[in-house]
C-alpha positions as CSV (number, residue, x, y, z in Angstrom):
1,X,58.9,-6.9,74.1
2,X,57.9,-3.4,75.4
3,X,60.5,-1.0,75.5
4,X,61.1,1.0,78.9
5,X,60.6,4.5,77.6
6,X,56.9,3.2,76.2
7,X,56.0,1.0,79.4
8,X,54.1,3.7,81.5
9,X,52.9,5.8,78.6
10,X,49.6,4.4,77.7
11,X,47.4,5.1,80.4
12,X,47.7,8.9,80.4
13,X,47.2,9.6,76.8
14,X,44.6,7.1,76.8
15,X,43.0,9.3,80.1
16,X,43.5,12.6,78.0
17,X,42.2,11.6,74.8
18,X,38.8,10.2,77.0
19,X,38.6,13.4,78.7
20,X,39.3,15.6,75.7
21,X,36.3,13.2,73.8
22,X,33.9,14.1,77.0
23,X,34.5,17.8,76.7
24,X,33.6,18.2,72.8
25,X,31.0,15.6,73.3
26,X,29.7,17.6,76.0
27,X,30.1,20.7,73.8
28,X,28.2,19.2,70.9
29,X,25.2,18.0,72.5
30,X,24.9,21.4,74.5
31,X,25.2,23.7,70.9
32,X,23.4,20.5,69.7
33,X,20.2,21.3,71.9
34,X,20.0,25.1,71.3
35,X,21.3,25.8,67.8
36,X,21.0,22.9,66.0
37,X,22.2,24.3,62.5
38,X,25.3,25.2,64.1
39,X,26.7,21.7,64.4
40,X,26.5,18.5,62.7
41,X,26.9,14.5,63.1
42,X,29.3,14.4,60.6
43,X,31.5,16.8,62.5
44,X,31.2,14.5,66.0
45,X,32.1,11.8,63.7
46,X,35.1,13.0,62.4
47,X,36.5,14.4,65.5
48,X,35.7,10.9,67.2
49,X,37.8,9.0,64.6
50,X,40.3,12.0,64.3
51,X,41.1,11.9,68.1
52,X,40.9,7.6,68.3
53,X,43.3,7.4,65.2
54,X,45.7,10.3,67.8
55,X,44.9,7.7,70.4
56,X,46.3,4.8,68.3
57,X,50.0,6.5,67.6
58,X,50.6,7.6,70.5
59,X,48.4,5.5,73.1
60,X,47.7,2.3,72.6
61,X,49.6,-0.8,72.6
62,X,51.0,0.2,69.1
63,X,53.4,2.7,70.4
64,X,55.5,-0.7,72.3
65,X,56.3,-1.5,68.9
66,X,57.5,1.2,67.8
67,X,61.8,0.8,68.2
68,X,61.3,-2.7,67.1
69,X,59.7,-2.0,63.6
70,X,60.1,1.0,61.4
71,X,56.4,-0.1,59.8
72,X,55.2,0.5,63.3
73,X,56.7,4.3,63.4
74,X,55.7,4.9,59.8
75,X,52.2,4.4,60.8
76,X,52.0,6.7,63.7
77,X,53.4,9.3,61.6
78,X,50.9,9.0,59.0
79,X,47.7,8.4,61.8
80,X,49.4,11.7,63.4
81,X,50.1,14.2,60.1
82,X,47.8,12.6,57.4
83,X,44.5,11.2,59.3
84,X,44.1,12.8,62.2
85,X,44.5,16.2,61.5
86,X,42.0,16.5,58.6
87,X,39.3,14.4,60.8
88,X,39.7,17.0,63.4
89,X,39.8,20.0,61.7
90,X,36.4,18.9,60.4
91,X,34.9,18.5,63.4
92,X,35.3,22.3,64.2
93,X,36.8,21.8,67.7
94,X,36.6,25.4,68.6
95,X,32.9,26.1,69.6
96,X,32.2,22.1,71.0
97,X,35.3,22.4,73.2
98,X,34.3,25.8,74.7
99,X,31.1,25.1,75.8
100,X,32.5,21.3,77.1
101,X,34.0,22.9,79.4
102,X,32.2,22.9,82.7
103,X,32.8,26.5,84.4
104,X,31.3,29.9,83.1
105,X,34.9,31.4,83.6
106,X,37.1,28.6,82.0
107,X,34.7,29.2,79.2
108,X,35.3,32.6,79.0
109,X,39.0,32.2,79.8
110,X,38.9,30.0,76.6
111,X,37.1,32.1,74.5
112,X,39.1,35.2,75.2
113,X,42.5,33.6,74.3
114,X,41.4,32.3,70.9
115,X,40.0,35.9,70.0
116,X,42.8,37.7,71.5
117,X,44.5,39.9,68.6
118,X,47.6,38.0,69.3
119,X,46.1,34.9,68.9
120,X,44.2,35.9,65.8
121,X,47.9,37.5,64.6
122,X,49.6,34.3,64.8
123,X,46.8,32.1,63.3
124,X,46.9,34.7,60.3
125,X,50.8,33.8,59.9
126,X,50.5,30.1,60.7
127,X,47.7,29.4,57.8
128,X,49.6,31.1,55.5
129,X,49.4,28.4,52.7
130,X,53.0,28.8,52.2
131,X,53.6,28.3,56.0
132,X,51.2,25.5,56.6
133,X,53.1,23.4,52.9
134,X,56.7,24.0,54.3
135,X,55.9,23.1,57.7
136,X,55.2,19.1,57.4
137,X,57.9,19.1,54.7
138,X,60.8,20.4,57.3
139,X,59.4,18.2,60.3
140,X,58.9,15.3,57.4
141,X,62.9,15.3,56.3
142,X,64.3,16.7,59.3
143,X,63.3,13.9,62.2
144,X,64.2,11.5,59.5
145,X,67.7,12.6,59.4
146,X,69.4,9.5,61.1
147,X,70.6,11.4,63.8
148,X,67.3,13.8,64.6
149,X,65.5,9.9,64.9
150,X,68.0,7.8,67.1
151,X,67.4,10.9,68.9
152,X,63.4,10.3,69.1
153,X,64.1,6.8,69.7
154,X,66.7,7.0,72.6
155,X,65.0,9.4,74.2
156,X,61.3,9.7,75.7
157,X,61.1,13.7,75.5
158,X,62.4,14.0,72.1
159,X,60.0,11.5,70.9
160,X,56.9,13.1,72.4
161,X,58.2,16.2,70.6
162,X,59.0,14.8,67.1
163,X,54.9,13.0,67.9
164,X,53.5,16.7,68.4
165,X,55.8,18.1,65.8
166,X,54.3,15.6,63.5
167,X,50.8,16.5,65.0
168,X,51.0,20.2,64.4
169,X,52.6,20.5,61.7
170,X,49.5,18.2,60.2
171,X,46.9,20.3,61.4
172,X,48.6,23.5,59.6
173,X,49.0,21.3,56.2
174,X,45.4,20.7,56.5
175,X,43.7,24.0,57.6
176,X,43.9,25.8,53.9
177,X,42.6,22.3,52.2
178,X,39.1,21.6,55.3
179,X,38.6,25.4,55.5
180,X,39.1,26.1,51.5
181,X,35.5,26.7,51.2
182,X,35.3,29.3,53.7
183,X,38.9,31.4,52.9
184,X,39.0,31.8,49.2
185,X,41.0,35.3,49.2
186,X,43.3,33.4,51.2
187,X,43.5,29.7,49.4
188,X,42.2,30.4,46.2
189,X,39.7,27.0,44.9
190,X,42.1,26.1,42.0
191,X,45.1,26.0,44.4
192,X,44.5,23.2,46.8
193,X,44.4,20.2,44.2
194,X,48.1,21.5,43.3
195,X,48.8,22.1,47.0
196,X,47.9,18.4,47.3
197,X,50.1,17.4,44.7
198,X,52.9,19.3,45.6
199,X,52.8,17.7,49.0
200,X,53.2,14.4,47.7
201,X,56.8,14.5,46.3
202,X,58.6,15.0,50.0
203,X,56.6,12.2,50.9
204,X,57.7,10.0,47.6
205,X,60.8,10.9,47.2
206,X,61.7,9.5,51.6
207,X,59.8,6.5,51.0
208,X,61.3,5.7,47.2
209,X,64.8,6.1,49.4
210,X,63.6,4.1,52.6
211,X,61.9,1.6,49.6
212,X,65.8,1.5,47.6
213,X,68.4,2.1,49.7
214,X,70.2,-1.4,50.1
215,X,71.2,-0.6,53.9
216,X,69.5,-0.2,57.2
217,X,69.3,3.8,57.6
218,X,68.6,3.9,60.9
219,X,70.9,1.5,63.6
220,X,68.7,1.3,66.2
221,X,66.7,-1.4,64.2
222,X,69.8,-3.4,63.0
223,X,69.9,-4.2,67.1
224,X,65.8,-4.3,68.0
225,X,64.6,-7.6,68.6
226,X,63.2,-8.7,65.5
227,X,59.3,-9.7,65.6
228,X,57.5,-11.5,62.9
229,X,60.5,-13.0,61.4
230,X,61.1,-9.8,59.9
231,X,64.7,-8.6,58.7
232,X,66.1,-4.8,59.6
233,X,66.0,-4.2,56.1
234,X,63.0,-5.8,55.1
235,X,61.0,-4.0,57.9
236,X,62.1,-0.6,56.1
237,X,61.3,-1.6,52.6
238,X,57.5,-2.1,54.4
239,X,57.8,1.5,55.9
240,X,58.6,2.6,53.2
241,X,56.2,1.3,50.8
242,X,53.5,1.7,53.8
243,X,54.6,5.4,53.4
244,X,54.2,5.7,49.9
245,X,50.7,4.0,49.2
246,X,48.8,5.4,52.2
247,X,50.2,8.8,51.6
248,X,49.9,9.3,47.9
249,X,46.1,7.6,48.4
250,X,45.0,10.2,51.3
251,X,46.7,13.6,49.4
252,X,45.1,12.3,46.2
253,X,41.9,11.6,46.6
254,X,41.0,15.0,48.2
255,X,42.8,16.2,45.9
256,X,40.5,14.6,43.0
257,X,37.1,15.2,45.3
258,X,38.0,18.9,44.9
259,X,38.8,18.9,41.3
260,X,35.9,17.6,40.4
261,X,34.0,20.0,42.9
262,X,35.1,22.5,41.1
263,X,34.6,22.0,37.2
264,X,31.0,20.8,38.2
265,X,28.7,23.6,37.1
266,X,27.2,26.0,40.0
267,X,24.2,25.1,41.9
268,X,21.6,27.3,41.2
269,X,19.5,28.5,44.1
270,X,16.5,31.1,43.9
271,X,17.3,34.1,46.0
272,X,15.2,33.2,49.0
273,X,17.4,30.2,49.2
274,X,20.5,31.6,49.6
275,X,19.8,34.6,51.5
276,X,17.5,32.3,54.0
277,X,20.9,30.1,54.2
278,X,23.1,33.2,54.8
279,X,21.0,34.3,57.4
280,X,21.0,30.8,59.5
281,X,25.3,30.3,59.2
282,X,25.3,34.1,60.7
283,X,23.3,32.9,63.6
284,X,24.9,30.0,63.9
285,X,28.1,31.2,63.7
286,X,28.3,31.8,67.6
287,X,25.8,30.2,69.2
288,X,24.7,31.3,72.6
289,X,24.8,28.3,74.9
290,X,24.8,28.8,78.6
């Protein structure tokens, strides 16, 4: 059964994701062609998957399951705060997006707004690490407040604001962990694998409740019509072991890939190496496509 609110909604987030795909695409192979160092397969790659797992929670014929199973809404929120964001923040949307865009002043339009000083200002307090922890924890626990998520599930506005709440929020969790490499003063290399951590125990402890409570939390399920045989109760034990697993594995990992990184000894490069490297990233930093 699809629900009402959900009926019409596929077909213009499918259209915008296709069209958002073109423009990096476009992007890429353009930056691609004239500064090849500046851009990599690995970054198209990730923002592909990134924006087809965005696609999947909020596009596709997922999202008409979502007020009859709980496991359905569980999985959007983890596609939209732990998959997606990190995949596109790899991808290094900025630059491929700029020069997707097909006019010379919507280009520069671009551009200009995200070098403005009050862009730049509020990207400096957004990706504050202590910002970008606290900011998935409060939308985490606060649109799973029973009444904050009958609201998202009554109601087609609130819902496409708890999915980009969810969204946004991800993207600022991830930015200090992708970009770690590159912002030491800011995020310091020891930091992130206990950032990781830290970010864990919201997660655990909603999904040990979800996982233990012996009632259905959330009423609009005890009423959904009930697919795969499923009981209310059962289908929120599965959310909330979903939660717990894919969560814990995707914070964990990283988390483990980055320990290791760094008690591995140094590379050690002569000179010529690393000033010849230097050199290239400078030019590449902003390549100059037509």
């Amino acid at each position: 059964m699809v629900h009402p609110v959900h009926a019409t909604c596929e077909m213009p987030a499918t259209l915008s994701a296709a069209l958002v795909a073109l423009v990096y695409a476009r992007g890429w192979f353009r930056i691609r062609g004239r500064v090849p160092s500046a851009t990599t397969v690995r970054q198209l790659g990730a923002f592909v998957i990134g924006l087809l797992s965005v696609w999947t929670a909020i596009g596709s014929p997922l999202t008409a399951f979502h007020h009859e199973l709980l496991s359905v809404h569980m999985v959007q929120h983890v596609l939209l705060m732990a998959v997606a964001p990190p995949l596109i923040l790899i991808g290094a949307p900025a630059l491929p997006l700029r020069y997707g865009l097909p006019w010379r002043p919507a280009r520069r339009a671009f551009w200009q707004v995200l070098r403005s000083l009050r862009t730049r200002s509020l990207r400096r307090l957004l990706t504050n690490p202590v910002v970008c922890w606290l900011a998935p924890v409060v939308a985490l626990i606060g649109w799973h407040v029973p009444a904050a998520f009958e609201l998202g599930v009554r109601s087609r506005w609130w819902h496409d604001v708890q999915a980009a709440s969810f969204f946004a929020t991800g993207l600022l969790f991830w930015t200090p962990v992708v970009q770690w490499r590159r912002s030491p003063a800011t995020t310091p290399r020891w930091s992130i694998p206990l950032y990781l951590f830290a970010a864990t125990l919201p997660c655990d402890a909603l999904s040990a409740f979800l996982v233990c409570c012996d009632r259905v939390v959330y009423p609009s399920y005890l009423s959904a019509p009930r697919l795969l045989h499923v009981s209310p109760l059962g289908d929120q034990e599965c959310a909330g072991a979903l939660m717990w697993v894919s969560v814990t594995l995707i914070y964990v990992v990283p988390a483990v890939v980055v320990t290791l990184q760094i008690l591995s000894p140094p590379r050690m490069y002569p000179r010529r190496v690393v000033r010849g490297i230097a050199l290239r990233w400078s030019r590449a930093a902003e390549p100059q496509v037509g």
